[in-house]
KETORLO-572687 format. One record per atom (N, C-alpha, C): x, y, z; residue in three letters. Coordinates in steps of 0.02 Angstrom, whole numbers, plus 50000, padded with zeros to 5 digits. Example, Ala and Ser with C-alpha at 12.3 -4.5 7.8 and 13.67 -1.06 7.14 Angstrom:
<atoms>
506604971650390Ala 506154977550390Ala 506604983550390Ala 506424988850354Ser 506844994750357Ser 506455000250394Ser 
</atoms>
This chain:
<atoms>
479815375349586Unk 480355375449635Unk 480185370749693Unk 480755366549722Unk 480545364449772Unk 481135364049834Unk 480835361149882Unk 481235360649943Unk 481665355749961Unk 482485357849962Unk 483015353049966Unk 483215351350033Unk 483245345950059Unk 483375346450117Unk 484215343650098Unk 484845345350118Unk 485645341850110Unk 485975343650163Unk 486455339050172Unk 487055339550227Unk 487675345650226Unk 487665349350250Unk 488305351250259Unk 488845348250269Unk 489225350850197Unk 489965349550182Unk 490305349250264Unk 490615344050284Unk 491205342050341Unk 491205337250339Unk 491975338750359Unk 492685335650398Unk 492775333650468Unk 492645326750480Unk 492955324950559Unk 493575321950566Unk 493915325950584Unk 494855324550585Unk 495045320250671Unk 495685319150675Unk 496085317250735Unk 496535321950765Unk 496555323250810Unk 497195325750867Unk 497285322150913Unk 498055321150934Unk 498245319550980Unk 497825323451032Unk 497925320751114Unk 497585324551178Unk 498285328251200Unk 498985325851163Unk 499345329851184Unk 499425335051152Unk 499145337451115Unk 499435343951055Unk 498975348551106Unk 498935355551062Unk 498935360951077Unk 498385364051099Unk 498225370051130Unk 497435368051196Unk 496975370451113Unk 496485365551142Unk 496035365051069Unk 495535373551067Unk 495265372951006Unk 495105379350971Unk 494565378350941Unk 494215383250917Unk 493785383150852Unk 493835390350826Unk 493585386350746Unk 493635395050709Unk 493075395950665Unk 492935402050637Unk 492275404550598Unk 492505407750548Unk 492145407150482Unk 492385410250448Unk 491795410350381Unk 491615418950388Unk 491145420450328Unk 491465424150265Unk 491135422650193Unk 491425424850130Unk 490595426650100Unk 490735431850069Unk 490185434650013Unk 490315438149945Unk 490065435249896Unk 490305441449825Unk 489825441949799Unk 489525448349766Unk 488995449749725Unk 489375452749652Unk 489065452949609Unk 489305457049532Unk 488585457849507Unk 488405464649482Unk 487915466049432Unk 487955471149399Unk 487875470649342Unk 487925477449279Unk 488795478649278Unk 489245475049321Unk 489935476749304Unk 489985477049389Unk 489605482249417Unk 489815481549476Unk 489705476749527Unk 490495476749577Unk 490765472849607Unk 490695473149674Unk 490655469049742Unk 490815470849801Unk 491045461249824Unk 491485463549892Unk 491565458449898Unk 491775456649999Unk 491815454250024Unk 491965454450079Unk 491955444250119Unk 492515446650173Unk 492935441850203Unk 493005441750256Unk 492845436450312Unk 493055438850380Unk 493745436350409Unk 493865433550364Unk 494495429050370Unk 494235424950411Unk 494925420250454Unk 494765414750503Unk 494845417350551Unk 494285416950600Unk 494235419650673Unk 494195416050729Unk 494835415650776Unk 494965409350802Unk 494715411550881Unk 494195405850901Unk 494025405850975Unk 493545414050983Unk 493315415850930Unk 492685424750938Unk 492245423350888Unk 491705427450889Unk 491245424750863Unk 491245428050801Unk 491125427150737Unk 491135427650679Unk 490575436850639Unk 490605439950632Unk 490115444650618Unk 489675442550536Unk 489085443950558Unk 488735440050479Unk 488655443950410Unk 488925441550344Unk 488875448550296Unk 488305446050278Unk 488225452350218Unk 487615455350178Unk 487835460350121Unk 487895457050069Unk 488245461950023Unk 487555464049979Unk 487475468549935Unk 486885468549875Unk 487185474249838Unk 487035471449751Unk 487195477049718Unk 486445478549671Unk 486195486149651Unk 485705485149621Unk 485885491749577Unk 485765489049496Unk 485705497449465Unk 485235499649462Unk 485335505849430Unk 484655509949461Unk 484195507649406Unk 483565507749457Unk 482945503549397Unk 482975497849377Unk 483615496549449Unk 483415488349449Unk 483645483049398Unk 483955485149336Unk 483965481749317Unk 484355474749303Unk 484735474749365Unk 485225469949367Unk 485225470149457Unk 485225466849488Unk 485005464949565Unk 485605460449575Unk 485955457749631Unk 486335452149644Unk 486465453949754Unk 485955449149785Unk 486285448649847Unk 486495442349884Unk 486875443449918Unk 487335436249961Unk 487375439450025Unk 487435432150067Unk 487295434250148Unk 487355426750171Unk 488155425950226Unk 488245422550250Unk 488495421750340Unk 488205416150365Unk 488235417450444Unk 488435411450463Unk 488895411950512Unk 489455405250553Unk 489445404250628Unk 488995400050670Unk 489225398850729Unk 489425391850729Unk 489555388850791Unk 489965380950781Unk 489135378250782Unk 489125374650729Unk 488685368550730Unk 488075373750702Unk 488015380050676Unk 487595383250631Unk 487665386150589Unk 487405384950513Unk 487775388550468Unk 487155390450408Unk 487225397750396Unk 486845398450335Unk 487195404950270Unk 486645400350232Unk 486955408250157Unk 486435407250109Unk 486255415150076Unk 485865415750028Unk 486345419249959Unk 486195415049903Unk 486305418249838Unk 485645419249811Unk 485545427049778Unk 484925428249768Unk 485105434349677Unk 484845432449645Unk 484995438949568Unk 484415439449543Unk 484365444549513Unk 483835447149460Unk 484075450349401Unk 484085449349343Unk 484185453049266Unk 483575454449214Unk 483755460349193Unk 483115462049137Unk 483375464249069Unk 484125461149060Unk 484165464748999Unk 485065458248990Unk 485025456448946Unk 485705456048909Unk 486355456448891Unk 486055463948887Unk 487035468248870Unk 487305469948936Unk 487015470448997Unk 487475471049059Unk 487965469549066Unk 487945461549061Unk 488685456949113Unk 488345450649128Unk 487625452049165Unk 487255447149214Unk 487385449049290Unk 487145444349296Unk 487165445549389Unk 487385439949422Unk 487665438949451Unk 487995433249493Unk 488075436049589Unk 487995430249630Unk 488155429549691Unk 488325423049725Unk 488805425349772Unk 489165418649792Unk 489225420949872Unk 489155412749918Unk 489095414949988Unk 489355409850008Unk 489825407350074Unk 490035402150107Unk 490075404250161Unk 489975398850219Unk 490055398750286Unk 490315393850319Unk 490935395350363Unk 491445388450368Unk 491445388450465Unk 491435383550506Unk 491625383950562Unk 491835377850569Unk 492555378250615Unk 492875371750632Unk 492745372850706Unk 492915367350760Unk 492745364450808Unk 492985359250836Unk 493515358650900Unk 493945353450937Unk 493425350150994Unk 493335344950979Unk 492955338751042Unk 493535335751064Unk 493385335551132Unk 493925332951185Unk 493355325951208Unk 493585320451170Unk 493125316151211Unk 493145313551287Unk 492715309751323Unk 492995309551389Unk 492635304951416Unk 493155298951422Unk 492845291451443Unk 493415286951437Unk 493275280051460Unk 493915275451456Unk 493585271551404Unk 494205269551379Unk 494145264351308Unk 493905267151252Unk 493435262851204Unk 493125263451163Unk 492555268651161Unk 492445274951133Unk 492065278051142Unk 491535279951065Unk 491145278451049Unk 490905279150993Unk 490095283350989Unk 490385288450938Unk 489865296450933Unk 489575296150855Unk 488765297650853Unk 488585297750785Unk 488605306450762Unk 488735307650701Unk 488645313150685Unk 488215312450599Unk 487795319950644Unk 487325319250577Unk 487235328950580Unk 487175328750517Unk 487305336750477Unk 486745338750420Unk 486275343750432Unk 486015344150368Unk 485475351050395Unk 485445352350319Unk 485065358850318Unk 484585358850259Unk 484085364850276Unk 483655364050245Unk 483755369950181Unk 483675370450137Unk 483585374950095Unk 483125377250029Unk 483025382150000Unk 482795382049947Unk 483075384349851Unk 482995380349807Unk 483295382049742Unk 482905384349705Unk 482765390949684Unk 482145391849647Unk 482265398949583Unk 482105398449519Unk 481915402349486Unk 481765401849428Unk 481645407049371Unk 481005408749304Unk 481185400849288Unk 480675397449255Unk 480515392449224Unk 481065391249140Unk 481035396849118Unk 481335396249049Unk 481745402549038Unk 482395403949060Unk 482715408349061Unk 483485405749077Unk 483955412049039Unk 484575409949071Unk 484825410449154Unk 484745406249201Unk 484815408949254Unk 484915401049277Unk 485295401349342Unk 485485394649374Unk 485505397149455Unk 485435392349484Unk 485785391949589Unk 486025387149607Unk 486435383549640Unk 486645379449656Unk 486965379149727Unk 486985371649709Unk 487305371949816Unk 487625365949811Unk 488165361849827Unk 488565360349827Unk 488715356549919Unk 488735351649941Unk 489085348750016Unk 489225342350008Unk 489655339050069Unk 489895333150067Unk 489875333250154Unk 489955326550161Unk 490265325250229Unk 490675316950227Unk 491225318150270Unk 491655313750262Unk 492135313150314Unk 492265307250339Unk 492545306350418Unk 493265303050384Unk 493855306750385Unk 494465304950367Unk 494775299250424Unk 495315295950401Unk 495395289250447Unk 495985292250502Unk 496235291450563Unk 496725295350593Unk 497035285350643Unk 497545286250672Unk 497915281750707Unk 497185281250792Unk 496995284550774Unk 496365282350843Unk 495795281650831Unk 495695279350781Unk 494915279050741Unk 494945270450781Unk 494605266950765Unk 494275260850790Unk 493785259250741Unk 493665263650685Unk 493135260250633Unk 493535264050575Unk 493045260550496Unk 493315262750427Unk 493185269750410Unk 493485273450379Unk 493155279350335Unk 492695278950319Unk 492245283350347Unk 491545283650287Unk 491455291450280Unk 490995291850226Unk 490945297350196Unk 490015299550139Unk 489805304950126Unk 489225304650094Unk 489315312650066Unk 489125313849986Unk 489155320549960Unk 488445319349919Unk 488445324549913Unk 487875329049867Unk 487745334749861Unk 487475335549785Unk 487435339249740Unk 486845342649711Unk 486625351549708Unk 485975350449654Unk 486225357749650Unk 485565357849589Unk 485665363249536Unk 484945365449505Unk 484895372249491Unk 484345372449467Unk 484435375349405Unk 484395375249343Unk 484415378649259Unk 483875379049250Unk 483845386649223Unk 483105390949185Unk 482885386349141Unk 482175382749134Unk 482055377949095Unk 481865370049118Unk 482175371749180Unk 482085363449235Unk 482055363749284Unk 481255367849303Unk 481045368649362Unk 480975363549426Unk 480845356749381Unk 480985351449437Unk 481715348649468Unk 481465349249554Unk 481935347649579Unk 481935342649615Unk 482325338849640Unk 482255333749683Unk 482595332149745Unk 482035330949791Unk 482585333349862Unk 483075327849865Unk 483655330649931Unk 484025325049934Unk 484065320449964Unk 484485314049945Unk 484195308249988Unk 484835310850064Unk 484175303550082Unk 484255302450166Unk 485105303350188Unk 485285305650233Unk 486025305550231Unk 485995304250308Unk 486605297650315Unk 486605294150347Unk 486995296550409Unk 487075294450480Unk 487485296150534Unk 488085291450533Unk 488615295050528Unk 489255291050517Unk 489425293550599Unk 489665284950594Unk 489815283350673Unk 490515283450639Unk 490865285350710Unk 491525286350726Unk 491905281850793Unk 492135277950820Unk 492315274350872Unk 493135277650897Unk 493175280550927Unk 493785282550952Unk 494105281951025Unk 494645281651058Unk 494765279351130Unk 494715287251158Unk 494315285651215Unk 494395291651258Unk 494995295751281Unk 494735302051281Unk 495515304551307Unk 495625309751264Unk 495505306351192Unk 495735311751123Unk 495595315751096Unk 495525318851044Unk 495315325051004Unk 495025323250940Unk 494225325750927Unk 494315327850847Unk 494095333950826Unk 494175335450780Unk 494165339950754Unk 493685339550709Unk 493095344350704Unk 492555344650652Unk 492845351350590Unk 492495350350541Unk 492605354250498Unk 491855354350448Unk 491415361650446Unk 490855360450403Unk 491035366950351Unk 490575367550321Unk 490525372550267Unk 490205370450224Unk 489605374750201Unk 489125376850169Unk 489325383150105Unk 489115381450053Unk 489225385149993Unk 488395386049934Unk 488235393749912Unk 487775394349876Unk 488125396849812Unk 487805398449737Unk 488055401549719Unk 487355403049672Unk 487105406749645Unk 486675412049579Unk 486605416649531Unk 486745413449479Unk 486955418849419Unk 486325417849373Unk 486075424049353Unk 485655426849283Unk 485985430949249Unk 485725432349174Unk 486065438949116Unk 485505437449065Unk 484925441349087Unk 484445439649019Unk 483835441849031Unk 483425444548992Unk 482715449548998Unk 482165444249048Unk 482045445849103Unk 481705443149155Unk 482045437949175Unk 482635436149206Unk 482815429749213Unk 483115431549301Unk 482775426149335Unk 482975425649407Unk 483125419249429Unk 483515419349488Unk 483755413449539Unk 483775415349588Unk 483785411949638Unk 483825409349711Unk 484225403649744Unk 484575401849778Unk 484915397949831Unk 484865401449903Unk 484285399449916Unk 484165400249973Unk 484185395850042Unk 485005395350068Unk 485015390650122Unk 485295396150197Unk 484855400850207Unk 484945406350272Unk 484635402650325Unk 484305398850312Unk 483895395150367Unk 484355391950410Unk 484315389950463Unk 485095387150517Unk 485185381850484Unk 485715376750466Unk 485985372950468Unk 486285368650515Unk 486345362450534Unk 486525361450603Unk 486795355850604Unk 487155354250667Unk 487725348050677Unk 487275345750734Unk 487435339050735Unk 487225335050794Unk 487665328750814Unk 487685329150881Unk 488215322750885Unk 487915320650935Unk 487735312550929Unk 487585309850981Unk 488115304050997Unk 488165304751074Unk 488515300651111Unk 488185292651125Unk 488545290151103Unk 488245280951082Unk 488485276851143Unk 489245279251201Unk 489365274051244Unk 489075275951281Unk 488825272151335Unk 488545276551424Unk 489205277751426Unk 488985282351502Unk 489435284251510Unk 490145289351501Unk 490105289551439Unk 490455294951407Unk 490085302351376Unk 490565307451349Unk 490315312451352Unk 491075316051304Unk 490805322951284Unk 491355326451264Unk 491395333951282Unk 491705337851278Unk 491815346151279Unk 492035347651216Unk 491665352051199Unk 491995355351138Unk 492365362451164Unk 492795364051104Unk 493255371051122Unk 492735376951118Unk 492225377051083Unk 491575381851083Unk 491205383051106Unk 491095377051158Unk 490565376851214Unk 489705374751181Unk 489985372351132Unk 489205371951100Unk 489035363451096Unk 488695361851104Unk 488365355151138Unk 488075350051079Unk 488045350851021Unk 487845350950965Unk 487305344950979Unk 486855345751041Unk 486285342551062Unk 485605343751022Unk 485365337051000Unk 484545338950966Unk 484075342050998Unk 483725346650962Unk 483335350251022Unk 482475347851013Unk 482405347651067Unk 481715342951072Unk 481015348951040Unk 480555345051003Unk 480115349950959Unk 479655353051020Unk 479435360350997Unk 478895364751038Unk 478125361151028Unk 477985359051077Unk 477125356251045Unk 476795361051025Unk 476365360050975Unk 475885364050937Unk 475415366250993Unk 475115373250973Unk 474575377851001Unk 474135372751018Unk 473825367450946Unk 473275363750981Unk 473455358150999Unk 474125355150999Unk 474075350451077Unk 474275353551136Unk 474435357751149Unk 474365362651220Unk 473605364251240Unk 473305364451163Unk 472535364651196Unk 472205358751226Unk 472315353751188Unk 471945349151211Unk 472215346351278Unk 472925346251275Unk 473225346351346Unk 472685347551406Unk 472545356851397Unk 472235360951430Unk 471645356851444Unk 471295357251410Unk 470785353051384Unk 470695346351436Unk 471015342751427Unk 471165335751454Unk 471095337051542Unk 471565342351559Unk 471475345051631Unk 470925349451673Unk 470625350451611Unk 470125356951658Unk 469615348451666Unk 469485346451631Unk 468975340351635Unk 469085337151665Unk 469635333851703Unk 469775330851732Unk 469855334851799Unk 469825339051807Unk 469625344351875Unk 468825343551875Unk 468595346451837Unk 467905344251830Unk 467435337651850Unk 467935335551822Unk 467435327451847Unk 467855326351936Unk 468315328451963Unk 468495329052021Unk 468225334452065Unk 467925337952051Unk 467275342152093Unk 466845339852087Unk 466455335752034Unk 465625333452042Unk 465855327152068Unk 466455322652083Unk 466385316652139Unk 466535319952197Unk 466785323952200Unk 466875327952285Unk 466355329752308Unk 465735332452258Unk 465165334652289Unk 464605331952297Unk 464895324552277Unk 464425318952295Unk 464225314852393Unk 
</atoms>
C-alpha cells in the first residue's frame, strides 16, 4: 500500500458583482451495506451553517462482514473514509461510500486585472489484502470553467486511482498544477470542491481502505499587489506556515543560551 497524494475535485465558476449577496454551502453524504444490511445518511445542502460530520458503520455479529464511511465539509476542508472487511462469500460483501462537497463565493477586490492562483490537494491513503476480492478508490478533478470576465483560457487537471486485491502497487499522483485565473476586480467566483471515496470486499479474508479523513485543503494565492478578496465563509484559504521541529527549537535554544554565554565571559573581562 502506498501514499496518494491528489487534488480535490473543483469548480471555479463566474458571477456577476451584481447578482445575489454571495453564499456558501456544505454538504456531507455516507452509505455503508454489509451482510444485506443497509444505512445511509445526508445532510443535504446547507447554506451559509456549518455542516455536521457523519459516521455510519455496519458490523455482523462476529464480524463477519464490517463496512464504515465518514465524511466532513468546511469551506476549503474536506475529508472521507471508506473502510470494509469480509470473511465469507455468501453474504452480499461489504461496500462503503463517502463524499464531501463545499461551495464558496469570492468577492474579488481591486481595479483592473486581478489574477489568483488556486491549488487543491489532499493527502490520502489506498490500501488492502494483496490477493483478494476487494477494491478502494478515489476519484477528483479540478477545472476552471470559462465565464464573460475571465481574462485567461480554461484550464483544467483530473485524476484517478484504484486499488484491486492482487495489485498492491500504487502510484502516487502527479504534481498538480496552480491554475491561474485573471479576472477584473469588483466580481464574483464561485468555487466548487468535492471529494469522493468508495470500498467494497465479498470474500474469505478480503479487506480495503480509502482512507482520505485527513484535511484536504484549498489555497488561493493572490498574484496582483494590491488586491485581495472576501469570501462568503470567511475562510481565508491562506497557506499556513510549517511548526519548526522540537530539534530546531532546540538548537535555536541552543544558539542563544551560548551566545549569552559568551556575552557574560566578555562582560567579565
Amino acid at each position: 500500500m502506498r501514499i496518494a497524494q491528489l487534488a480535490v475535485f473543483g469548480v471555479i465558476g463566474f458571477a456577476s458583482a451584481a447578482g445575489a449577496m454571495p453564499v456558501y454551502t456544505l454538504q456531507n453524504s455516507a452509505s455503508v451495506v454489509a451482510g444485506g444490511n443497509s444505512a445511509n445518511q445526508n445532510t443535504g445542502v446547507l447554506v451559509n451553517q456549518a455542516a455536521p460530520s457523519l459516521f455510519l458503520s455496519e458490523t455482523l455479529p462476529g464480524g463477519s462482514e464490517s463496512a464504515t464511511a465518514s465524511a466532513t465539509a468546511a469551506p476549503g476542508v474536506l475529508g472521507v473514509l471508506a473502510k470494509v472487511s469480509s470473511n465469507s462469500s455468501l453474504l452480499g460483501g461489504a461496500t462503503a461510500n463517502a463524499t464531501a462537497e463545499f461551495t464558496d463565493t469570492l468577492t474579488i477586490l481591486g481595479s483592473g486585472q486581478v489574477t489568483l492562483g488556486f491549488s487543491l490537494a489532499v493527502t490520502g491513503l489506498l490500501s488492502g489484502c494483496a490477493s483478494c476480492p476487494a477494491q478502494a478508490s478515489v476519484s477528483s478533478s479540478l477545472s476552471v470553467p470559462g465565464g464573460d470576465a475571465y481574462l485567461n483560457n480554461i484550464g483544467g487537471v483530473s485524476y484517478a486511482q484504484s486499488f484491486v486485491g492482487g495489485t498492491s502497487n500504487l502510484t502516487a499522483s502527479p504534481v498538480v498544477p496552480i491554475i491561474v485565473v485573471t479576472v477584473t476586480g469588483g466580481h464574483e467566483l464561485t468555487i466548487v470542491n468535492n471529494v469522493s471515496a468508495f470500498a467494497g470486499a465479498d470474500g474469505l479474508g478480503s479487506f480495503a481502505a480509502a482512507d482520505f479523513a485527513s484535511t484536504a485543503r484549498v489555497f488561493i494565492d493572490v498574484m496582483t499587489p494590491d488586491a485581495s478578496f472576501v469570501s462568503a465563509s470567511g475562510a481565508t484559504y491562506a497557506r499556513i506556515s510549517s511548526v519548526p521541529e522540537p530539534s530546531t527549537i532546540g538548537l535555536v535554544l541552543v544558539a542563544f543560551l551560548s551566545a549569552g554565554a559568551w556575552l557574560l565571559r566578555r562582560d567579565g573581562r
